[in-house]
N, C-alpha and C positions, 0 to 999 in steps of 0.2 A: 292565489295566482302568483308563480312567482317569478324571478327576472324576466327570461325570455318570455315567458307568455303576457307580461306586461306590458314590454316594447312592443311586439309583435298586437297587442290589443290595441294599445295605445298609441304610441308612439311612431311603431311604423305604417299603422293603416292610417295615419291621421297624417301622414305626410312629416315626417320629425325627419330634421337635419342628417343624410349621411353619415355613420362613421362617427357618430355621437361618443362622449366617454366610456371607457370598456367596451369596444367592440373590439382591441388589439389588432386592429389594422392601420397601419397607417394613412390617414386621408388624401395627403399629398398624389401617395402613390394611386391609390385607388380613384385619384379624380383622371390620371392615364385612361381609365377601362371607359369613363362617362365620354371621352375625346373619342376613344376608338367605337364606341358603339354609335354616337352621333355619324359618324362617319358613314359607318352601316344605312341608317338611315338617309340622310343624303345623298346617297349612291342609289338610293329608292330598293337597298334588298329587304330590305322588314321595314314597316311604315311607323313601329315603335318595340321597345326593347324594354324586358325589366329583367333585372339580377340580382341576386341576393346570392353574399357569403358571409357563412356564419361558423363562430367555432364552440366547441365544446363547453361548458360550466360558462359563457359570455352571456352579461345582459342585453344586448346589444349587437344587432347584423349590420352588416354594411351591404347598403341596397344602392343600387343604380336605376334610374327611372327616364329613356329618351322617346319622343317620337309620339304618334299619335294613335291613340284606341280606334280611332274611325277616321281616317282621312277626310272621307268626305263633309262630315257634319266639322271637322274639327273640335273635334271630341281628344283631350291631351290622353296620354298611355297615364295609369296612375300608381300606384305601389299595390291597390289593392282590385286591379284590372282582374276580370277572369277570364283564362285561356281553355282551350282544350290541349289537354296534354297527351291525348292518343294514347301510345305503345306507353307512357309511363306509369298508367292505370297497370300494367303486366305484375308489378313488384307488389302493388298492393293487393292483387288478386295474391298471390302466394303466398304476403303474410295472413290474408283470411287461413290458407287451405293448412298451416302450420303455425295457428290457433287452435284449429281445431285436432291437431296433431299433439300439442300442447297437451289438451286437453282427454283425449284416449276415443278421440273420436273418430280419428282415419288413422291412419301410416302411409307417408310417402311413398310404402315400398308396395299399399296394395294395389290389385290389376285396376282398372279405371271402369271396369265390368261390376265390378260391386255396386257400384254408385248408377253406371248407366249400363244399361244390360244391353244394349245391342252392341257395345263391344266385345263383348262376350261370344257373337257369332261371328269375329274377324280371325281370319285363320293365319297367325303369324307363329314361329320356331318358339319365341316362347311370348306372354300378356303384358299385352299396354301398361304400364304401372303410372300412379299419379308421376311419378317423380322423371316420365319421359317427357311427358305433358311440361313440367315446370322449366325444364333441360334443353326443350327443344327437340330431344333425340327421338321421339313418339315416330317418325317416317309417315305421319298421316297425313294428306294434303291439306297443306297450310290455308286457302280458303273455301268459303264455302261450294258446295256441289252444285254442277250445273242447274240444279232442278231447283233449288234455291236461291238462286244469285241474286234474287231480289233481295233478299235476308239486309244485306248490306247497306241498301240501300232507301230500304224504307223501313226497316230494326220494328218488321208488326210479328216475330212470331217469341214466344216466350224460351227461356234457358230450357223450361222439360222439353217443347217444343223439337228445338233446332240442335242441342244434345246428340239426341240420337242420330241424325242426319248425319252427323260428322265421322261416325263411325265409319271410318272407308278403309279398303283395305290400304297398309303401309305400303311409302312408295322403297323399302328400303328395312332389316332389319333391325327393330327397334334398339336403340342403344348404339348401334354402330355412328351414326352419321349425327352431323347436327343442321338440322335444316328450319330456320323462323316461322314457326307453326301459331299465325292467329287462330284459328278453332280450336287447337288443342288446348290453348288459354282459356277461350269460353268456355270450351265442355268442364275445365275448374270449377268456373263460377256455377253452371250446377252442381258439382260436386258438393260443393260449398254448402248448397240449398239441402242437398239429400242428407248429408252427415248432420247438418245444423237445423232442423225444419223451419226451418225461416228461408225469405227470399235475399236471394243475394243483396240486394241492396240495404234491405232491413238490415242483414247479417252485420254489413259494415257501418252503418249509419249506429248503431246502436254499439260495436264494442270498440269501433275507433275514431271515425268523425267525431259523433256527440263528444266523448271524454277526450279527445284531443281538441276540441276545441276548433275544428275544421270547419266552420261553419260556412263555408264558401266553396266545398268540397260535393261533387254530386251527380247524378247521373241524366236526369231529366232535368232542365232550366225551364223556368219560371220567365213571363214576361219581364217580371222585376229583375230578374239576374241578366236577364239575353243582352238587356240594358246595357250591362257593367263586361259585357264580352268584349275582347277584342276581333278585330273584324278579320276574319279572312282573304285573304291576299294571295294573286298568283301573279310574276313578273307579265308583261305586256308590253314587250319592247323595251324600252329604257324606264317604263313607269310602271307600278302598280294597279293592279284591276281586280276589284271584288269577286273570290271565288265563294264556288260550293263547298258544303263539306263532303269529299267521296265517302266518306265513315257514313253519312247519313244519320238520317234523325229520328228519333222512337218515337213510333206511334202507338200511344196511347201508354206511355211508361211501360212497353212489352219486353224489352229488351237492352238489357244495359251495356252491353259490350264488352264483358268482366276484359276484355284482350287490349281496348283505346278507348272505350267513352266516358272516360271520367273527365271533370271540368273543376278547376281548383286555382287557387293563385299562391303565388308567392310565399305569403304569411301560412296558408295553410300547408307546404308543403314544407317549410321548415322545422313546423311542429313535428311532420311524419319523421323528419331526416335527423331530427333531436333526438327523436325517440329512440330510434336505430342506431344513433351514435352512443346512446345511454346505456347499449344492451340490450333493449327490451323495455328499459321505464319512463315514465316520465311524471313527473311532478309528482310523487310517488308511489304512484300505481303499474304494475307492471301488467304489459300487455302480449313479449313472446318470453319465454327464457331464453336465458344466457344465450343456453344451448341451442335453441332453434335461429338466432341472430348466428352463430356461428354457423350454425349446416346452412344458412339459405348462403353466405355471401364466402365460403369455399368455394374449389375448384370441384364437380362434377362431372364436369367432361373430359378430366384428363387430357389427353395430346390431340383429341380430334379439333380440329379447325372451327372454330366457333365466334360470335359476335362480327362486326360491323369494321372496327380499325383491327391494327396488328396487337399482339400481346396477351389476346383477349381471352378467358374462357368464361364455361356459363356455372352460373351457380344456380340456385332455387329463383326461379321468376328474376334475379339479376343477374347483369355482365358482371364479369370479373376480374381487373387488373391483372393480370398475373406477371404481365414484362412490361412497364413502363418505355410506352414507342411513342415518338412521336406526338399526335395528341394528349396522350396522356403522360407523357416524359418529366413532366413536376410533379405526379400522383405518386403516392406507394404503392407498391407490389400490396395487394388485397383491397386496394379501394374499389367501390363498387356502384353503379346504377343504372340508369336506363335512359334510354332519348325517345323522341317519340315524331311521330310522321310533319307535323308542322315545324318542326326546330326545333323546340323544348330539349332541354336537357336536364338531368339530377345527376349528383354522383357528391359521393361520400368517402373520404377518406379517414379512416378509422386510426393510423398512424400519427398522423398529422391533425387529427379532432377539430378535422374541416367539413363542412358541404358548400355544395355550387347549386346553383339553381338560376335557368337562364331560359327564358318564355318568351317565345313572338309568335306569329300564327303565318307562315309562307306555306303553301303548296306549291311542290317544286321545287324543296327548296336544297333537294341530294342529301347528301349524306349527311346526315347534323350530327351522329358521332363522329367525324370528323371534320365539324364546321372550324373556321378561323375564330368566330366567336366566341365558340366553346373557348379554346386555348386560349383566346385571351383572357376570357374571364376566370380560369383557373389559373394561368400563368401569372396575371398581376395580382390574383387575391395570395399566392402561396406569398410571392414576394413583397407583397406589403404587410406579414405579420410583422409583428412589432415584437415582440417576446415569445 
């Protein structure tokens, strides 16, 4: 085990001092972000906040920790809280599907008919290809079909299942448009299954949680883990009020949501965001090449209008900097990640051998790629490197 996965074992799930030696952030600075996220909190928009910024070859993140897991029991937010991170779950479906790309097992470029054959009966100018699917650009309605809409909400029918259902015709020339396609993410996560004969979950649980060390990374929660969630939250006048989650909940482990139902904290997500900053390795096993870290976090869409803020294009399963606006106005041109429907935010700057990582759980809570918290906590972590 070596630095980061130490601290991160150790030191950061066990509650160890912010900003500890070698994390090359200044503390000073960074205690700004702990002021402003309290604030958040006292203003009752998130009932608790965790963040973590970490830089490249560093033993040591600098985590921020305010507010509460459960309001009502009074239950404190902890370092090693687990969130649903929804729409963030997207970027790790795509590193499954460009593993097995790695691997000689699919190509982003074939039609999405290979894998599921009722695409195959959809009459578009020219074939769905995986890499519309990753892009956004697929034009197939983003969720599921009236005759399914239960799908969502009670996750009882399996990937072969619900696959095929999705098969609709395009609202729009594939390739031309970019329009936030959740089903076209799932029908991935079969894809996933058909090139790889394992179940999607298995798929990931065995070539990147287990040897990443994500042990709090997962798709179906246990009594034991529901424990360690943070509580769902939607505004109610000036205070907060226990919501539902509309993603809904898998009955009987049928359905994992390769698109938003992954569940993960903090520590586990800096292992993924390490790895990605690595290239492909970590602690010295490598998990994509060079090359495939490079094609998933380019520009693909070219000049079409894409992503959530200004500047934005889309690359494989992630956003992609491309014009530093605004929210992201301290990132480099090429930093890349995802936000996801409770707040949650990731993103990686590959110039600057940064990631962000910043978890609360609001339904309701608009646009969290352009939340103010985002920005802060990217703005004070860039300004408090120390070297």
């Amino acid at each position: 085990m070596n630095g980061l996965s130490q601290f991160l074992a150790l030191g950061f799930l066990l509650g160890a001092q912010d900003d500890g030696p070698g994390s090359g952030f200044d503390p000073r600075r960074m205690g700004s972000l702990r002021e402003e996220l309290q604030k958040c909190v006292d203003r009752s928009e998130a009932a608790g906040i965790v963040t973590l910024a970490g830089r490249r070859g560093r033993d040591v993140a600098s985590a921020a920790t305010v507010g509460w897991q459960d309001l009502a029991n009074k239950v404190p937010m902890k370092k090693d809280t687990i969130f649903r991170i929804a729409s963030m779950t997207k970027p790790v479906t795509a590193i499954a599907i460009l593993m097995l790309e790695d691997e000689g097992k699919l190509s982003i470029d074939d039609p999405v008919a290979k894998f599921v054959s009722a695409f195959g009966k959809i009459e578009t100018p020219k074939p769905i290809t995986l890499k519309h699917l990753l892009t956004h650009t697929s034009g197939i309605p983003g969720g599921p079909p009236k005759e399914m809409s239960d799908l969502y909400a009670k996750r009882n029918r399996t990937l072969a299942e619900a696959a095929p259902a999705f098969a609709r015709a395009p609202q729009f020339e594939p390739g031309t448009k970019w329009a936030y396609c959740n089903t076209g993410i799932d029908v991935l996560g079969r894809v996933v299954e058909v090139a790889s004969g394992k179940s999607f979950e298995a798929f990931l649980e065995e070539r990147l949680f287990k040897p990443l060390d994500m042990k709090d990374t997962f798709f179906y929660p246990t009594e034991e883990r529901l424990s360690r969630t943070a509580v769902l939250y939607k505004k109610d006048g000036d205070k907060l009020a226990k919501s539902e989650n509309f993603l809904g909940d898998s009955v009987d482990g049928k359905f994992p949501l390769p698109a938003g139902g992954l569940y993960s904290t903090a520590g586990d997500l800096a292992r993924l965001y390490a790895m990605m900053l690595d290239r492909g390795t970590r602690d010295g096993r490598r998990y994509l090449s060079e090359a495939s870290v490079e094609k998933m976090t380019r520009n693909h869409t070219g000049d079409l209008k894409a992503g959530f803020t200004p500047g934005i294009v889309m690359g494989l399963g992630w956003q992609v900097v491309d014009t530093p606006t605004g929210v992201t106005e301290m990132l480099s041109p090429g930093s890349y990640g995802h936000g996801g429907a409770f707040g949650t935010q990731g993103w990686i700057d590959p110039k600057k051998g940064m990631y962000f990582i910043l978890l609360v759980q609001r339904q309701g809570f608009g646009n969290g790629d352009a939340s103010n918290l985002r920005r802060v906590l990217q703005s004070v972590a860039v300004s408090a490197v120390t070297d």
